[in-house]
N, C-alpha and C positions, 0 to 999 in steps of 0.2 A: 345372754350369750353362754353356752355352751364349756364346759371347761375345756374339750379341746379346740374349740375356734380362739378360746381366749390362748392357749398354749402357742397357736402358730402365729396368731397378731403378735404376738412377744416375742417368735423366734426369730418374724422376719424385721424387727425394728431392731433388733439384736443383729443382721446380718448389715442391714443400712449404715448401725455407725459402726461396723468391724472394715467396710468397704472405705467410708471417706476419709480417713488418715492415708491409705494406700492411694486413694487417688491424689489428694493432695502431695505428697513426696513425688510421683509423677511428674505433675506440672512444674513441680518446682524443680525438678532435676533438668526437665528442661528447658523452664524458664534459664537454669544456668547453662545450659548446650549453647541456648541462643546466645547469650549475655558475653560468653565468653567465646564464640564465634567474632559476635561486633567489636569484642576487644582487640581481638589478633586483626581482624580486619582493619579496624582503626592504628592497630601497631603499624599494619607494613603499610598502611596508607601514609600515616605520618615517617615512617624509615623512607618511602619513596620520594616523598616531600622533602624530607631533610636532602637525599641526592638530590633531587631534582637543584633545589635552593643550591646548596653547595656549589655542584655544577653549570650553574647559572653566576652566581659569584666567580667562579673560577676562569668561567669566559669575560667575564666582564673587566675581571683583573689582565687578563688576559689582550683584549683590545685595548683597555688602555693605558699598554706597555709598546700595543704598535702603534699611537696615537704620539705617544713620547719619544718612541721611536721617529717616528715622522719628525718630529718637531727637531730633535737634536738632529738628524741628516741637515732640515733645512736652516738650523744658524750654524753647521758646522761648512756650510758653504758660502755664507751671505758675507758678501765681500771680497772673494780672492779674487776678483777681473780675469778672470780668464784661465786662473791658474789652476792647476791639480792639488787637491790638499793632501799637504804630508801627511805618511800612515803611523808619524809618531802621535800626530795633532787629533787622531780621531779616533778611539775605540771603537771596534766592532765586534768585541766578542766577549758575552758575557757581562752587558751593561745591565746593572737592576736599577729599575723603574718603579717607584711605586711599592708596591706586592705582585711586581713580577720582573719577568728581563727579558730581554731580545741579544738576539745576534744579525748582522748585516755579512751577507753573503758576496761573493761573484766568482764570476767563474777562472778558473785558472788554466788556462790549456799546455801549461808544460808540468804539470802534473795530475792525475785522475784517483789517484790515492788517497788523498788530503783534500779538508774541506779547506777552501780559500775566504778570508773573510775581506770586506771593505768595499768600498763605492765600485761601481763602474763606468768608466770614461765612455761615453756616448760618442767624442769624438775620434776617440781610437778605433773606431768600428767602420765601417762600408755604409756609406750612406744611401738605403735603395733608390731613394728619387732623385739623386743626383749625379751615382755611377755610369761611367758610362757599357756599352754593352763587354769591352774589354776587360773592364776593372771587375764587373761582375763576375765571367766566366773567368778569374784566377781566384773563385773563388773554391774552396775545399771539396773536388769530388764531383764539381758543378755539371751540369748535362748542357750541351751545347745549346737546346730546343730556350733552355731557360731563360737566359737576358735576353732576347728578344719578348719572349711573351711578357717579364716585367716591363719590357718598355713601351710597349702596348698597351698595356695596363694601366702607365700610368700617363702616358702622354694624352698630350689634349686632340687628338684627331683620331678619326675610323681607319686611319689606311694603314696598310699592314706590313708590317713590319717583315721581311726574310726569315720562316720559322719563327713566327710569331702568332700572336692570335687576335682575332676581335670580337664583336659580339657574335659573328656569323657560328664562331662556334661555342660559344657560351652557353647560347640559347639553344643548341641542341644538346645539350647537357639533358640530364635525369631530371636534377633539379635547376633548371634555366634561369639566368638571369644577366645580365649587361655588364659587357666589358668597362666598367670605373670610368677608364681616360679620365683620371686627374689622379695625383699624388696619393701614396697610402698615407694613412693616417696610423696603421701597427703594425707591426713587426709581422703578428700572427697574419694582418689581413692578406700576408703574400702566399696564405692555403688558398685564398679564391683564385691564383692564377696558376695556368694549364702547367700541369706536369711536378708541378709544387705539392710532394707528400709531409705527411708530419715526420715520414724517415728523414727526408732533407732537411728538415727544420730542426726535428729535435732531435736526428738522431737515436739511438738506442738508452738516454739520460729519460729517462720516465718522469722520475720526480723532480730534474732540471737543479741537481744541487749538486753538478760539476765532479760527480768522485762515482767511480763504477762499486756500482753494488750488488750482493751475491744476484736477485732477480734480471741484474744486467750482463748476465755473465753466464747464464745457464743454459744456453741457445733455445730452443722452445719451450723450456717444459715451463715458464712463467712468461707473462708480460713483461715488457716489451719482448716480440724475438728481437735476438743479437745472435751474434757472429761467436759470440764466447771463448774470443780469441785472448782474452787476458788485455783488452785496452778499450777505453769509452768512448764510442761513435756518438760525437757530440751535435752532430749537424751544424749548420752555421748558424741558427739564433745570437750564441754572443759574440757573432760577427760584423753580424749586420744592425745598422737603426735605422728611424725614420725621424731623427729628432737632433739631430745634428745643425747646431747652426751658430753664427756668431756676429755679432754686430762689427762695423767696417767703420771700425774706431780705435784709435790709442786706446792703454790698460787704461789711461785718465781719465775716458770719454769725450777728447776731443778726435772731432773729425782726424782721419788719416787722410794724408796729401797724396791726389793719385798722381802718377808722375807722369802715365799717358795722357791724361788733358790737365793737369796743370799751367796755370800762371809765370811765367818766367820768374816776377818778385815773389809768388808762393813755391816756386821750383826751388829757387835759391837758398828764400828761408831757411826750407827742410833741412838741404844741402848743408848748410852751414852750421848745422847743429851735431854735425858730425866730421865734419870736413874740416881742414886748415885753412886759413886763407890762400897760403899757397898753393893748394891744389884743386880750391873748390873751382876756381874758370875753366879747368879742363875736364874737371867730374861734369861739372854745369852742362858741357858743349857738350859732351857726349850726351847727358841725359837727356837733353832737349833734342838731339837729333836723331838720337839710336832709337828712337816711338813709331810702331806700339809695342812693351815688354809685355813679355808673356805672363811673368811672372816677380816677386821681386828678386828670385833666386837669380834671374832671365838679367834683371835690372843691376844687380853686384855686379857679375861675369862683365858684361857687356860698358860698363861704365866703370871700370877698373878701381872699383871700392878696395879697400884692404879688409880683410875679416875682420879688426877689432871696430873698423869706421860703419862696417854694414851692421855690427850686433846692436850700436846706439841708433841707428836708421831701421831697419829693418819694420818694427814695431811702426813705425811714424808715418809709411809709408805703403799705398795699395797700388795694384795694379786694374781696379776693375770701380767700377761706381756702385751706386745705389747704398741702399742704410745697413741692409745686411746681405750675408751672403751664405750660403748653406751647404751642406754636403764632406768638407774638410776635415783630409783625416789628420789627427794628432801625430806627428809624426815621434813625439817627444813620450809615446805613450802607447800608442800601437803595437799590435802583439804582430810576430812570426809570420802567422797566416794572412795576417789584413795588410802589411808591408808588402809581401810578396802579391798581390793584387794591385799595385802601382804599376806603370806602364813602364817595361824596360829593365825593371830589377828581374836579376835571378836568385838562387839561395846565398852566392859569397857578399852579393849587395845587399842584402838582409843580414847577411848575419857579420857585416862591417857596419851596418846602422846600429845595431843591438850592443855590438861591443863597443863602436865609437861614442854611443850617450856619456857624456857628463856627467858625473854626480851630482843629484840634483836638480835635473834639465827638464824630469818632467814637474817643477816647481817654476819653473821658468818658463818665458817666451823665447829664447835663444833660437834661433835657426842657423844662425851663422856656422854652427859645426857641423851640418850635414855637406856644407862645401869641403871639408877637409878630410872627410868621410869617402865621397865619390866622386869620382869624373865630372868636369864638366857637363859632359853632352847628358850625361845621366842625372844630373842635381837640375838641369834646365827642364830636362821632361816629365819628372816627379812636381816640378815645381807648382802649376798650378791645381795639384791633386792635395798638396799637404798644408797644414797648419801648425802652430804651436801652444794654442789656448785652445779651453775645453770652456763652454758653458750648458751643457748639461750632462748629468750624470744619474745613473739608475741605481737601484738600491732594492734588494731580497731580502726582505725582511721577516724574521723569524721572533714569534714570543712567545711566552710559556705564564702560565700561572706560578703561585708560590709552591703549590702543590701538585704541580703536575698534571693536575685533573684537566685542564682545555688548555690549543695554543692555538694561532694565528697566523696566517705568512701570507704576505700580499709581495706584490715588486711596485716601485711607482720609478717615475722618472722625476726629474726636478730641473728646470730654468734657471739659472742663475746668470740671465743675462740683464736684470735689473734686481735690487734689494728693496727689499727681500724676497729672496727664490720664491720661485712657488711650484705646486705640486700642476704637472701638468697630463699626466696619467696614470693612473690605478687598477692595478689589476689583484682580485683574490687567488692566492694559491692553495690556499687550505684544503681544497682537495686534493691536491697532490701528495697530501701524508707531511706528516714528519722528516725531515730532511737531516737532522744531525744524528748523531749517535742514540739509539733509543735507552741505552744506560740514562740519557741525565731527565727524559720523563721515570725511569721504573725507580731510579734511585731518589728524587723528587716525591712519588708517590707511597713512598717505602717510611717519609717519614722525617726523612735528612732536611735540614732547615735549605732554605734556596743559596743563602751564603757561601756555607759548605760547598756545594756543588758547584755555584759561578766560581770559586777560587781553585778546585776540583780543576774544572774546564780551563779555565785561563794559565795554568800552570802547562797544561796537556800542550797549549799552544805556543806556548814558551820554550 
């Protein structure tokens, strides 16, 4: 070989290894491009995993504070026969559960400012399938077209009611389907009947948590439109139920003595458990002659009870048969609006009920002081529309994490016409948002222990 073929075999193995260090720091710089691409990848996968978990923890703290919630509504009912439970006897705002808390809602209609907390009496409310077309149309705002087509709706026959509906025009609907004829079974189900919008139902209350909010107050420029008159168009929802109902029994569970088909020796009995002997042969003659009563209001008046002899009878005694009977409203408990839907009151009769209650009355079965209250002719006509025991009662239920991070709101209803209550309807709200002050999620999530904050809240309430 040539000295200069030997010169350039040497220059070019001289150029081969001046090249492979520079390729090598190449690969390896990008070997680390990659390396630390899958680390950050790997970071925000694992940072989204940590949310994710957290967030899933935080629901689950979350439901099962409405779970507890559930449970304390149903023993803080189990046992009272009939009766409304005092609002000293039952927390509802601000209870912690677990690693979270709940509050219990309802609604208040003489105020829209203020959230109201505590149960609501199902039978202070307008019973749909048992009012009649009267009681319905005194109801707030009502259209005339409306109780008729409820009672179409829910009666057991096709014929038709005066401004009423049946399937004829159902089924010409968009989306057709058959008029029910039989009893609702929800509150909501009375959007399937004619003329029934969710304005009449719910009102301009969106999220259904009883207190007007800036979105309820702005006339178009948000959901719902309203009126943005400065007051919350609540529709009737917490007016009306379909779950109203009570057994046709003493608070003891014995049978109650009807007095229109009674026994003469079962007439007496009763009688004498409240009567003197001196007066019971001419309470006796009347009662067994004065049949059929309307009512037992009908049954006082007409058989010359004295009101402390009717308040130990009252309770003991029915005017109608069968095991139960449905619809009756609390008279001891009943708001403004659903009073003034009785047949024959105007506003000074309502608002002589309201003032006349007892301290305490809605704790009681007492009826005997709505005779001292009104008129004869008017305590007779009210008489077989009202009650004084409650067995079911609804509940809006609200929970939150310890953190803030998820909550939960459902409503259920509850029977407590046998022990132990049971849950007889459930509905989820959680899509309806947040319903309390959003202060007690941001200050929750800001770090403040849940303590802090339930003692925060419950002070506000105070």
């Amino acid at each position: 070989m040539s000295t200069r073929a030997r010169q350039l075999d040497t220059s070019s193995d001289s150029g081969r290894r001046g090249r492979a260090p520079g390729t090598v720091l190449i690969v390896t710089l990008w070997i680390l491009v990659v390396l630390a691409g899958m680390v950050l990848v790997l970071a925000r996968s694992m940072r989204v995993e940590a949310i994710c978990s957290a967030n899933s923890l935080a629901f689950e703290q979350a439901a099962a504070a409405e779970q507890g919630a559930i449970q304390y509504v149903l023993a803080g009912l189990d046992g009272l026969n009939g009766q409304v439970p005092a609002e000293t006897d039952l927390l509802c705002y601000g209870v912690q559960v677990g690693s979270g808390a709940f509050w219990l809602l309802r609604p208040d209609r003489e105020d829209d400012r203020q959230l109201s907390y505590g149960l609501a009496d199902e039978a202070a409310k307008i019973n749909l399938n048992t009012a009649t077309g009267e009681v319905l149309l005194g109801l707030p705002e009502m259209m005339a077209d409306v109780p008729p087509a409820v009672i179409d709706w829910r009666d057991s026959d096709s014929d038709l009611t005066a401004g009423g509906a049946e399937s004829e025009y159902y089924l010409l609907l968009a989306d057709p389907y058959e008029c029910k004829n039989a009893p609702l079974e929800t509150v909501e189900e009375l959007l399937l009947v004619r003329l029934v919008s969710r304005d009449i139902l719910f009102g301009e209350d969106a999220n259904r948590n009883g207190v007007l909010d800036d979105n309820e107050n702005d006339a178009d420029a948000s959901e719902p439109p309203d009126d943005s008159n400065g007051h919350l168009d609540r529709g009737i929802f917490d007016l009306v139920t379909v779950y109203s109902r009570e057994p046709n029994a003493a608070p003891d569970g014995s049978p109650r003595v009807n007095v229109n088909e009674a026994q003469s020796r079962e007439l007496a009995r009763v009688l004498a458990e409240a009567v003197s002997e001196e007066r019971l042969p001419r309470i006796f003659d009347r009662a067994r002659r004065g049949r059929p009563f309307q009512s037992t209001l009908d049954f006082y008046y007409r058989t010359g009870l004295t009101p402390e002899e009717f308040a130990l009878l009252a309770d003991r005694i029915t005017t109608r048969g069968g095991r139960n009977y449905a619809g009756l409203l609390n008279v001891n408990t009943a708001s403004r609006e659903a009073l003034l839907c009785l047949p024959g009151l105007d506003e000074s009769d309502v608002t002589a009920l309201l003032a006349g209650r007892p301290a305490g009355v809605a704790q009681s079965g007492d009826i005997a002081w709505v005779t001292e209250v009104l008129s004869q002719e008017k305590a007779v006509a009210i008489g077989p529309y009202i009650t004084t025991r409650s067995y079911q009662f609804s509940a809006d239920l609200v929970s939150i994490s310890a953190d803030g991070r998820a909550f939960k709101r459902c409503r259920i209803v509850v029977d407590a016409t046998q022990s132990p209550p049971r849950v007889i309807y459930r509905q989820d709200l959680t899509h309806l948002g947040w319903p309390l002050s959003p202060d007690i999620v941001s200050v929750l999530r800001s770090g403040v222990s849940l303590e802090e904050v339930l003692e925060a809240t419950r002070q506000e309430v105070q």
